[in-house]
FIMI-356506 format. One record per residue (C-alpha): residue in one letter; chain; x, y, z. Coordinates in steps of 0.02 Angstrom, whole numbers, plus 50000, padded with zeros to 5 digits. Layout:
residues N
<node "A","A",<X,Y,Z>>,
...
END
This chain:
residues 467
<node "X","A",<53581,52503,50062>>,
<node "X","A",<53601,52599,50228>>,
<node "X","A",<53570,52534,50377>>,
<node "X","A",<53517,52607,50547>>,
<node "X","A",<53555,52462,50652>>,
<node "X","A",<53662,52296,50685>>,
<node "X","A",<53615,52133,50770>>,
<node "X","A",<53726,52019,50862>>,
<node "X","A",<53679,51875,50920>>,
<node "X","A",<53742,51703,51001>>,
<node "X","A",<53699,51528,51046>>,
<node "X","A",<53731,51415,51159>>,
<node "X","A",<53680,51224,51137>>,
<node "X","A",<53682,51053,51192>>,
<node "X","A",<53815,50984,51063>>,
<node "X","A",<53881,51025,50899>>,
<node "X","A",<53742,50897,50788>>,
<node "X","A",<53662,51035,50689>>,
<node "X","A",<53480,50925,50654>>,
<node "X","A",<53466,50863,50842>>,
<node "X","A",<53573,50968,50948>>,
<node "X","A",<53462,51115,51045>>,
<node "X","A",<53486,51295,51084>>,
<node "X","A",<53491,51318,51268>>,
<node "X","A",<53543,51496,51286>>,
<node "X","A",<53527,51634,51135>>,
<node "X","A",<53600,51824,51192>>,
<node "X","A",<53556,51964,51081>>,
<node "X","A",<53628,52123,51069>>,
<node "X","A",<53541,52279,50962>>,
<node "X","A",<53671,52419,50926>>,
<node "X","A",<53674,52563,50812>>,
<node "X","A",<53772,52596,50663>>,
<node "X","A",<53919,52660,50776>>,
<node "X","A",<53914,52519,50855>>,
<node "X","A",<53809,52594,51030>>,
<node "X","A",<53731,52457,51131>>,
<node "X","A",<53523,52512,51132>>,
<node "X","A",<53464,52344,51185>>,
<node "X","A",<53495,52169,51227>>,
<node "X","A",<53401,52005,51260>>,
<node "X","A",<53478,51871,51352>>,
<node "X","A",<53364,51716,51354>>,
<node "X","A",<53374,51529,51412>>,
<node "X","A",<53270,51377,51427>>,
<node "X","A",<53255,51194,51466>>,
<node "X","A",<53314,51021,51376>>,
<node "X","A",<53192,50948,51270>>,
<node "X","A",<53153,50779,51354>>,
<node "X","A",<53212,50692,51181>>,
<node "X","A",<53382,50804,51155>>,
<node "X","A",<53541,50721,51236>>,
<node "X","A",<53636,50861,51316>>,
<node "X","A",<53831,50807,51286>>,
<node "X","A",<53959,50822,51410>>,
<node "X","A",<54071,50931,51313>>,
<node "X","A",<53961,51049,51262>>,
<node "X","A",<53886,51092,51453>>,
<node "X","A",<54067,51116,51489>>,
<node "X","A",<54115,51227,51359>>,
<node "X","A",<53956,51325,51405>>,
<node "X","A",<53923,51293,51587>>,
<node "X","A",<53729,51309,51573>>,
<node "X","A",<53670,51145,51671>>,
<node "X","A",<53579,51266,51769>>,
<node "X","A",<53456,51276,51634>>,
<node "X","A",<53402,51101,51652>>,
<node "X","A",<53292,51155,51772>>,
<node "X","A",<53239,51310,51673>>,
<node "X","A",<53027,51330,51661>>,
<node "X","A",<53039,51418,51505>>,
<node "X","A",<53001,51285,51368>>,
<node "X","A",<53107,51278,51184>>,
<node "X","A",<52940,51346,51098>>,
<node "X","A",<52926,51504,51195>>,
<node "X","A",<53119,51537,51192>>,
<node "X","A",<53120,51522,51004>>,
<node "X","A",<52954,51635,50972>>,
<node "X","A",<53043,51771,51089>>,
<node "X","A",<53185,51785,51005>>,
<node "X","A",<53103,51807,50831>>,
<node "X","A",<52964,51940,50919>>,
<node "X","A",<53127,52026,50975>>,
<node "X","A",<53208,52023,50812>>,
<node "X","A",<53053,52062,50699>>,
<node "X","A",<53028,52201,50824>>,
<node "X","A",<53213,52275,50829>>,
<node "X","A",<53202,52270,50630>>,
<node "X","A",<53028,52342,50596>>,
<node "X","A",<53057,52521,50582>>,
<node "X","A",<53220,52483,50440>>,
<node "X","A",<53317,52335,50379>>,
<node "X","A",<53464,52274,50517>>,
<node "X","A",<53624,52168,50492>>,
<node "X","A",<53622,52009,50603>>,
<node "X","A",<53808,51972,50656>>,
<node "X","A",<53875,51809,50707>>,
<node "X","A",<54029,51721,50735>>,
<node "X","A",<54051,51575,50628>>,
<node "X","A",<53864,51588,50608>>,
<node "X","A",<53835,51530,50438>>,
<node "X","A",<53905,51359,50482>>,
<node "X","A",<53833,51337,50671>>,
<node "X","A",<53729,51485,50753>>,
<node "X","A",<53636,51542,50605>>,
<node "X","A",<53596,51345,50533>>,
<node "X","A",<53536,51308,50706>>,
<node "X","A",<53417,51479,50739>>,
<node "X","A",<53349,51437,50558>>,
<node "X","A",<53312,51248,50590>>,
<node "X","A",<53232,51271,50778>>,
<node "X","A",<53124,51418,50697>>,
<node "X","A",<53070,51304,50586>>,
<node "X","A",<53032,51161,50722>>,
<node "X","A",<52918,51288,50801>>,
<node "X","A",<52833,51319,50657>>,
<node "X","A",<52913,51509,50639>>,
<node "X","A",<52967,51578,50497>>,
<node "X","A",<53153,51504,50465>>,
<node "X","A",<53241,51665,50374>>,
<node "X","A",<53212,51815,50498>>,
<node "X","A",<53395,51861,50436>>,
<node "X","A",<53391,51879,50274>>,
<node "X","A",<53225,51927,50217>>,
<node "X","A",<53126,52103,50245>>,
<node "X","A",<53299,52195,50184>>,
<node "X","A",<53385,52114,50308>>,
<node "X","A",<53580,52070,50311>>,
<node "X","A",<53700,51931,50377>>,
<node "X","A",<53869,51949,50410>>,
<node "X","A",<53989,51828,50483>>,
<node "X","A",<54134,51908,50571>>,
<node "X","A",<54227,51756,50568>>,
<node "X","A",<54252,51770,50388>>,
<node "X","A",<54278,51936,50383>>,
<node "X","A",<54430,51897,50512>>,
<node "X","A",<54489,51808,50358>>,
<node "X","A",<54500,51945,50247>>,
<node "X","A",<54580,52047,50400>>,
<node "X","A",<54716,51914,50436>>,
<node "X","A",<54769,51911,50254>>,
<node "X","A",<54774,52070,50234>>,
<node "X","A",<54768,52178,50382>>,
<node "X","A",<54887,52099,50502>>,
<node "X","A",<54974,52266,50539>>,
<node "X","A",<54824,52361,50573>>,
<node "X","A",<54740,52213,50670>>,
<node "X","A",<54868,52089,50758>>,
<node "X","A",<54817,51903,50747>>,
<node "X","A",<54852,51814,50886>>,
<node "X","A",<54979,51658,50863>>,
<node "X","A",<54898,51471,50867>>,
<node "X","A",<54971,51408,51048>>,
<node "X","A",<54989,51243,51008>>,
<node "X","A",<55093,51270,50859>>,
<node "X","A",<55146,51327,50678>>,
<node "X","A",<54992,51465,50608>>,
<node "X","A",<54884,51597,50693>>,
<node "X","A",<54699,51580,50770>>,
<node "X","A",<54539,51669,50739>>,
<node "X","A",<54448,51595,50890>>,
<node "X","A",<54343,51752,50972>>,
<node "X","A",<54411,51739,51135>>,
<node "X","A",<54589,51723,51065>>,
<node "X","A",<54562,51875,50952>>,
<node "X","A",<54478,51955,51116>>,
<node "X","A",<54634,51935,51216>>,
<node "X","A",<54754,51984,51075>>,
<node "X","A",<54662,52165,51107>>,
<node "X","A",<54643,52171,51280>>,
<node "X","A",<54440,52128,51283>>,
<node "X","A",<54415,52039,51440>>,
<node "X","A",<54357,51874,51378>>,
<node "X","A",<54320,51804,51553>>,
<node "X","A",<54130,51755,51502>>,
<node "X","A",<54183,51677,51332>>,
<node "X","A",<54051,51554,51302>>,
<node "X","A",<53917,51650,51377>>,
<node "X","A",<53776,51722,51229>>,
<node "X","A",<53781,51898,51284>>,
<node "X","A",<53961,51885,51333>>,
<node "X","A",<54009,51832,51157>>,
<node "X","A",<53913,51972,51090>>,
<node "X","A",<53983,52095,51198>>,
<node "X","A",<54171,52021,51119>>,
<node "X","A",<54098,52044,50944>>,
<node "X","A",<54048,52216,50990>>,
<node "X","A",<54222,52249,51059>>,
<node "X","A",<54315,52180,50906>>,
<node "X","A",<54202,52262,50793>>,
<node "X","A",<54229,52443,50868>>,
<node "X","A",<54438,52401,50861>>,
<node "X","A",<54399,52357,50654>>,
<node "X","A",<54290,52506,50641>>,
<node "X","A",<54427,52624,50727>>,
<node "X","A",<54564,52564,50646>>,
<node "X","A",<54490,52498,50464>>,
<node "X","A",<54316,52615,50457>>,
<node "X","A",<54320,52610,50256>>,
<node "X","A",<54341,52391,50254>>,
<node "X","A",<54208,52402,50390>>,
<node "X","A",<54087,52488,50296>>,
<node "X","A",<54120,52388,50121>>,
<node "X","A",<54095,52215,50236>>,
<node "X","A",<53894,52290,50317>>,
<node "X","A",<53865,52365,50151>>,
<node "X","A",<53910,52179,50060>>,
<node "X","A",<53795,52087,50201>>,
<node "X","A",<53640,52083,50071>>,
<node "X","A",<53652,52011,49900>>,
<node "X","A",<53628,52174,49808>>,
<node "X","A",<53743,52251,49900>>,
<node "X","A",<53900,52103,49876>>,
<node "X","A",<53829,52095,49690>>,
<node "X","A",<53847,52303,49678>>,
<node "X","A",<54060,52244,49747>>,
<node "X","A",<54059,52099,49610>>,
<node "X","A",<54019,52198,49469>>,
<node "X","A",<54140,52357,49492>>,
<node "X","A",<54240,52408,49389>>,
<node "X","A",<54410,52355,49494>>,
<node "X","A",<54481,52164,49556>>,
<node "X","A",<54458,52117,49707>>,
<node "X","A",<54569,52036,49853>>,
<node "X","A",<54496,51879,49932>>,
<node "X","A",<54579,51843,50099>>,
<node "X","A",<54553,51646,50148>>,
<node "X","A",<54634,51562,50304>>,
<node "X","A",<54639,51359,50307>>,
<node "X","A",<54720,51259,50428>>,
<node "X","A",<54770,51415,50530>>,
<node "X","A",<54882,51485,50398>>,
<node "X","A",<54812,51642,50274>>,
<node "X","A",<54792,51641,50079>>,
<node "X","A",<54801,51795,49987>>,
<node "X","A",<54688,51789,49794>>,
<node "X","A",<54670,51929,49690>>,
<node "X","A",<54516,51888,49607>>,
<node "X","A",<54375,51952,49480>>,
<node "X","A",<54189,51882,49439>>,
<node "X","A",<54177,51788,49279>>,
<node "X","A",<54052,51665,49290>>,
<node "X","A",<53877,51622,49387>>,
<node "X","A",<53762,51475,49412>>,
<node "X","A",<53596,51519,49325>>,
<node "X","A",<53493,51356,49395>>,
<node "X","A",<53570,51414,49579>>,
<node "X","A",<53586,51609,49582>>,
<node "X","A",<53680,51598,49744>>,
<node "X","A",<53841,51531,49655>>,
<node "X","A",<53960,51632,49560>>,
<node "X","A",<54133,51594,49504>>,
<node "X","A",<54291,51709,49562>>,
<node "X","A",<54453,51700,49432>>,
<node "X","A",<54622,51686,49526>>,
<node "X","A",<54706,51833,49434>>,
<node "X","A",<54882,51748,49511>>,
<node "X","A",<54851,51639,49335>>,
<node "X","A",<54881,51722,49183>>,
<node "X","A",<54737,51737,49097>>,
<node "X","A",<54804,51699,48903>>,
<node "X","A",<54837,51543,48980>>,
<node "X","A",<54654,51483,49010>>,
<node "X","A",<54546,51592,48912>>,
<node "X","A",<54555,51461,48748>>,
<node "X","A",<54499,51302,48849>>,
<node "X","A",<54384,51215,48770>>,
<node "X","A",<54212,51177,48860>>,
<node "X","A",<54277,51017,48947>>,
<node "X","A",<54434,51088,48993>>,
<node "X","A",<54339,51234,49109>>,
<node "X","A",<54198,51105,49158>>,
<node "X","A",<54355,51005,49237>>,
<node "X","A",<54422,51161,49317>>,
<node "X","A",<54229,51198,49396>>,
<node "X","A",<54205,51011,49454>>,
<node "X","A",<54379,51015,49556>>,
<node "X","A",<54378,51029,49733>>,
<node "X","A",<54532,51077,49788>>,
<node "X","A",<54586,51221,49824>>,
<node "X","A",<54721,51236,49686>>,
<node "X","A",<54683,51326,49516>>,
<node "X","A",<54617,51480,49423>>,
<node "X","A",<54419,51472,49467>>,
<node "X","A",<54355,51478,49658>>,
<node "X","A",<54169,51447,49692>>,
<node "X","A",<54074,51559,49830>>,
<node "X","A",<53894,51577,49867>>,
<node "X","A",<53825,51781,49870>>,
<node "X","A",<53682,51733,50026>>,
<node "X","A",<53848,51694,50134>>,
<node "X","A",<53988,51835,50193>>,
<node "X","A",<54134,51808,50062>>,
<node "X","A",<54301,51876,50139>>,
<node "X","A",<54337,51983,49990>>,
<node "X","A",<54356,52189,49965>>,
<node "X","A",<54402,52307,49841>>,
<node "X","A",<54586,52317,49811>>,
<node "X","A",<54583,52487,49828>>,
<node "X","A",<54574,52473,50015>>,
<node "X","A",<54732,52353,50018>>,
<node "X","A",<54851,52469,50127>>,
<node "X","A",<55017,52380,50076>>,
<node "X","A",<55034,52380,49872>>,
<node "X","A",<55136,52236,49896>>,
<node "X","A",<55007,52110,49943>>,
<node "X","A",<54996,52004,49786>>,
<node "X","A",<55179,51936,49685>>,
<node "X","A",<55111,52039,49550>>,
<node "X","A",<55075,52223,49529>>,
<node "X","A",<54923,52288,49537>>,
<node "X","A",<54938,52370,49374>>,
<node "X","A",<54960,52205,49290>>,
<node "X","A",<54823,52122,49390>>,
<node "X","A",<54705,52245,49346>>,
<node "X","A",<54742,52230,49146>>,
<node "X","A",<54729,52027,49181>>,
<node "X","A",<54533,52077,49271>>,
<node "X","A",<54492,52201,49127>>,
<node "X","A",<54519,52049,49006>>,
<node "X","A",<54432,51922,49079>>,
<node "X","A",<54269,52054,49104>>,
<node "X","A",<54292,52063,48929>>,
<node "X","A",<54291,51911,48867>>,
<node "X","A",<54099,51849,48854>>,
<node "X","A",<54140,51671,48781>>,
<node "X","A",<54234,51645,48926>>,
<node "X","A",<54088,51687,49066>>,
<node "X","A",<53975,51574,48982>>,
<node "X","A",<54078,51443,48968>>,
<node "X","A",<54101,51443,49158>>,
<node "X","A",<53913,51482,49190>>,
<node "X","A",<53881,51328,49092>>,
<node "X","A",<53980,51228,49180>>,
<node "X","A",<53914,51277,49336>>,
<node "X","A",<53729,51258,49304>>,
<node "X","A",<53807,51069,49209>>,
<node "X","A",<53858,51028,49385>>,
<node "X","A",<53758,50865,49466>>,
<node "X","A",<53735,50914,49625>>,
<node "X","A",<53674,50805,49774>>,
<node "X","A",<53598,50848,49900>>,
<node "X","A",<53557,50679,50027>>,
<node "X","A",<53386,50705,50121>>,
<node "X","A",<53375,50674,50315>>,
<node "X","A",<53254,50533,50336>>,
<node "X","A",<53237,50648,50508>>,
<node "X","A",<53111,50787,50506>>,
<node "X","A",<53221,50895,50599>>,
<node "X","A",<53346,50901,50447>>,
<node "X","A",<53229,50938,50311>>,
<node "X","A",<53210,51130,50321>>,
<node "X","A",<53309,51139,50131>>,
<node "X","A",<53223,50988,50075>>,
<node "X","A",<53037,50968,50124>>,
<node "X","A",<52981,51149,49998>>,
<node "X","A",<52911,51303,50088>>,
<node "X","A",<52734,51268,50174>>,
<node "X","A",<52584,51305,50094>>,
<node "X","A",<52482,51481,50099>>,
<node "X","A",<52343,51390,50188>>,
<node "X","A",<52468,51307,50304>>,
<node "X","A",<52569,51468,50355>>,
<node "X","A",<52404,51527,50395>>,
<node "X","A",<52388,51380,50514>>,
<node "X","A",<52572,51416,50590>>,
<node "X","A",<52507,51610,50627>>,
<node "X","A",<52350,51544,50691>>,
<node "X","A",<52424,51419,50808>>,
<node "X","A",<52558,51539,50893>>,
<node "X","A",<52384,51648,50940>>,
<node "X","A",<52309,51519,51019>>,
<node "X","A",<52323,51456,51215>>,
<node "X","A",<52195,51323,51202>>,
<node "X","A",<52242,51147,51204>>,
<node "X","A",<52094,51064,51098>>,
<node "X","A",<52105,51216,50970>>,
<node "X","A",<52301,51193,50947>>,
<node "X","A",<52270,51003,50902>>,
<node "X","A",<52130,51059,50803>>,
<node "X","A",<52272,51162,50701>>,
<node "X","A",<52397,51027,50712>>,
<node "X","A",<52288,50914,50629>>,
<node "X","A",<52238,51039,50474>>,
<node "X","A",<52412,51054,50415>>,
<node "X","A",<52442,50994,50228>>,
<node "X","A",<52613,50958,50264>>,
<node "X","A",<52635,50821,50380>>,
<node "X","A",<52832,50870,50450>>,
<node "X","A",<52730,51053,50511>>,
<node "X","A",<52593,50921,50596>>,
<node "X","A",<52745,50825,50677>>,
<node "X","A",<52812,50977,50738>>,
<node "X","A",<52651,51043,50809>>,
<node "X","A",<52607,50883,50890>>,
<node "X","A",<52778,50895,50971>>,
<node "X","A",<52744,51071,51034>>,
<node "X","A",<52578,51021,51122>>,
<node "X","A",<52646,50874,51208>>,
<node "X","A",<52783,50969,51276>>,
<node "X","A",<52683,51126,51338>>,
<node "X","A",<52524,51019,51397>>,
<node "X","A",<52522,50860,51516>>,
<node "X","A",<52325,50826,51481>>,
<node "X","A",<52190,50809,51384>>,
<node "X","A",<52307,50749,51244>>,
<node "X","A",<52227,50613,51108>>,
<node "X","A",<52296,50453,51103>>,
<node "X","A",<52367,50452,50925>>,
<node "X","A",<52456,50614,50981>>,
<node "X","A",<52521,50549,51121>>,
<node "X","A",<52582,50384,51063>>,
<node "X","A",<52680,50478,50927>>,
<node "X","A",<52750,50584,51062>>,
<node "X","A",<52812,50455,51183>>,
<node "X","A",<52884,50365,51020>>,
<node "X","A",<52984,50492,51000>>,
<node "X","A",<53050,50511,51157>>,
<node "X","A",<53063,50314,51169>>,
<node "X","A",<53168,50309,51013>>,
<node "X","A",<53286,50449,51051>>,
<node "X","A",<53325,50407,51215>>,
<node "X","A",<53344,50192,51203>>,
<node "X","A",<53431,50177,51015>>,
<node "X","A",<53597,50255,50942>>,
<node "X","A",<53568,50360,50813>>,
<node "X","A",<53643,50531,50738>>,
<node "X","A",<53564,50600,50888>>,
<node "X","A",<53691,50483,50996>>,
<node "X","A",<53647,50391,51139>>,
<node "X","A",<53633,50400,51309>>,
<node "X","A",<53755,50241,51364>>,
<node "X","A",<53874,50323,51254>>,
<node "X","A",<53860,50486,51333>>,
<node "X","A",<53857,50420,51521>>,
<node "X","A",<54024,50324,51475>>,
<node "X","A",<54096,50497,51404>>,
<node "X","A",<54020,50579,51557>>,
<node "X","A",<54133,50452,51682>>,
<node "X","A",<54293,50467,51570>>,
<node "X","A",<54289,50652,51586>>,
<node "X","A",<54238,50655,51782>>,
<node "X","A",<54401,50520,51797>>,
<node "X","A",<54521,50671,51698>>,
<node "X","A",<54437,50810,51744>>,
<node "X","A",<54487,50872,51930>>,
<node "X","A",<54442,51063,51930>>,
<node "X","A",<54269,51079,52074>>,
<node "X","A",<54184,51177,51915>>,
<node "X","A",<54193,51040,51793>>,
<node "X","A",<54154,50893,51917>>,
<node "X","A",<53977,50989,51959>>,
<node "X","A",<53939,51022,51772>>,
<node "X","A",<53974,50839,51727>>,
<node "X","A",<53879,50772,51872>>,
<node "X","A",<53722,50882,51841>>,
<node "X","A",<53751,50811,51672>>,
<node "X","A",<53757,50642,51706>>,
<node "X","A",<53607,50666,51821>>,
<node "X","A",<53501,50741,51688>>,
<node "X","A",<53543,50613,51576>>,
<node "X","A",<53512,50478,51687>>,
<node "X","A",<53348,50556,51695>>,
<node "X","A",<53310,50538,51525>>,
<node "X","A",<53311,50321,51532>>,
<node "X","A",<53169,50241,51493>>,
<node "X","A",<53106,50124,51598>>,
END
């Protein structure tokens, strides 16, 4: 699939708890496919009164003035979707984030879904995702000469932070931790890759939709997986040879390092053992298609020397496993054999995998209630809703953009809420244990800039007691 456009995008929040931390600032930029800024959207908005902003996090982003923002959570989160739909109507984009999958994306997804808004703007309508971060992984294994990695300061290994990277190539990186600013260094990095790397470029947008990383699974050729852990890199030369039919998202890579007459004649439990270990050690790696893998063709490899053995070889060892049929199903069936468990949040806020997709006559509801301005009508909505997380949520929206006229049920609910998040300790945190962190950083903390951030912090939190 072509595509005309690219996405980036980054947040900044209130902490790092993915179910109860909020999205205070989200910058957006819209650039075509040579990477030429067309538009941007840079938007920002208050706490909610039940989300405990933590001291670390208003450092590392410096946003307290947005405690005072008049732009609520609901109409910051319907913007940036309008935006997005819009900037993606006329043909599919690629949304680009920096360790997105784990953090920005997982966030954007869940406070869609909080304000009842469709949670998958990214990958649906043809859409792609790609998460440069990974793709750094692939480029620091394999593409150090082309693209220097910086070294980790504060020791043995490298780092792939953005702003390191950023510096490493002379991008000012000044306004790290700003949305936009971070875009603007994704940009930046992404024009250096595109200059210097244009074909590994290319494979990584064209691989950013599940057809198009299947279309790179299925050729003909092995692949080279690039992983880094614990700042230093991992080089795999790997092929498909297995998939999880019960979860289409997971597929099995063979480490063609192992030879394969050595593991081909396992019997079933022998390669269910090999699926169910997780380490990192041994012949069969496990990756998900709906996430960026750091893997390319190794016909891109620059250096024929990347792997121990020669290509040659490792292409006979990929040629035999793609051969041998008894051998895929054997690791297919061990994969779909797998128990997996998935824990459900007894908290709304993390039940956006859990809780199924809402009804037709409820997203009917959702579209009907983002049309509507009128108080009594939006409770009328809220309480039509056949599932009862999407009445929660609603309830929560009303409360928050309307002072009166509220029913008592509502209300009580509300101020529950709020009662229970800001008095008890919970994976939320607390706020006596986030007014003690507040004075132990003000006591080792001497710079003006970080005594005002963690003293508009404290006061805001203060705020938030109970009384």
């Amino acid at each position: 699939m072509s595509f005309s456009n690219l996405i980036f995008y980054d947040t900044e929040t209130t902490g790092i708890q993915k179910d109860f931390s909020q999205i205070l600032q989200c910058g957006s930029v819209l650039t075509d496919r040579n990477l030429k800024i067309i538009d941007e959207q840079n938007i920002g908005c208050a706490p909610l009164p039940w989300v405990i902003p933590q001291p670390m996090a208003m450092l590392t982003n410096k946003k307290v003035d947005l405690f005072n923002s008049n732009i609520s959570h609901y109409q910051m989160m319907k913007d940036i979707q309008m935006q997005w739909k819009q900037w993606s109507a006329q043909s599919p984009s690629v949304f680009i984030t920096y360790n997105g999958h784990a953090f920005d994306e997982e966030l954007i997804r869940r406070q869609f879904f909080w304000n009842l808004l469709e949670p998958y703007t990214t990958n649906t309508n043809g859409n792609g995702r790609l998460d440069l971060m990974l793709m750094m992984h692939n480029i620091a294994a394999f593409f150090s000469e082309e693209i220097a990695i910086p070294l980790f300061e504060g020791g043995p290994g490298i780092s792939y932070k953005l702003e390191h990277l950023a510096q490493e190539h002379g991008i000012d990186a000044g306004d790290a931790h700003d949305a936009i600013a971070d875009c603007n260094l994704m940009i930046e990095l992404c024009l250096i890759i595109q200059q210097k790397l244009p074909e590994l470029f290319q494979s990584f947008i064209d691989t950013a939709t599940k057809p198009g990383i299947k279309d790179l699974l299925y050729a003909d050729e092995f692949l080279a997986l690039g992983e880094i852990h614990r700042r230093h890199t991992f080089k795999y030369p790997v092929v498909l040879c297995g998939s999880d039919a019960s979860r289409p998202n997971e597929i099995v890579f063979f480490d063609l390092s192992y030879d394969p007459d050595d593991i081909l004649d396992l019997d079933y439990a022998e390669i269910n053992k090999l699926v169910q270990s997780k380490g990192r050690d041994g012949p069969l790696k496990k990756y998900k298609i709906n996430k960026t893998i750091p893997v390319c063709s190794h016909k891109l490899l620059k250096n024929s020397d990347a792997f121990d053995i020669e290509f040659s070889e490792l292409q006979r060892r990929a040629d035999i496993i793609k051969a041998d049929k008894d051998f895929q199903q054997k690791v297919s069936q061990a994969m779909e054999d797998r128990l997996m468990d998935f824990p459900e949040s007894e908290y709304i806020e993390g039940t956006i995998y859990s809780g199924g997709f809402p009804s037709y006559k409820d997203k009917d509801l959702m579209q009907e209630f983002h049309l509507s301005s009128d108080p009594a009508h939006l409770i009328k909505i809220s309480r039509n809703f056949e599932d009862e997380r999407l009445r929660l949520f609603a309830e929560r929206i009303i409360c928050n953009q309307f002072s009166t006229d509220i029913p008592d049920d509502i209300q009580k609910r509300y101020q529950d809420l709020i009662v229970q998040r800001n008095t008890d300790e919970g994976p939320w945190g607390s706020l006596e244990k986030t007014l003690i962190q507040i004075e132990k950083l003000l006591d080792e903390r001497s710079e003006k800039e970080d005594q005002n951030i963690l003293l508009a912090t404290k006061e805001k939190v203060e705020s938030m007691k109970v009384s």
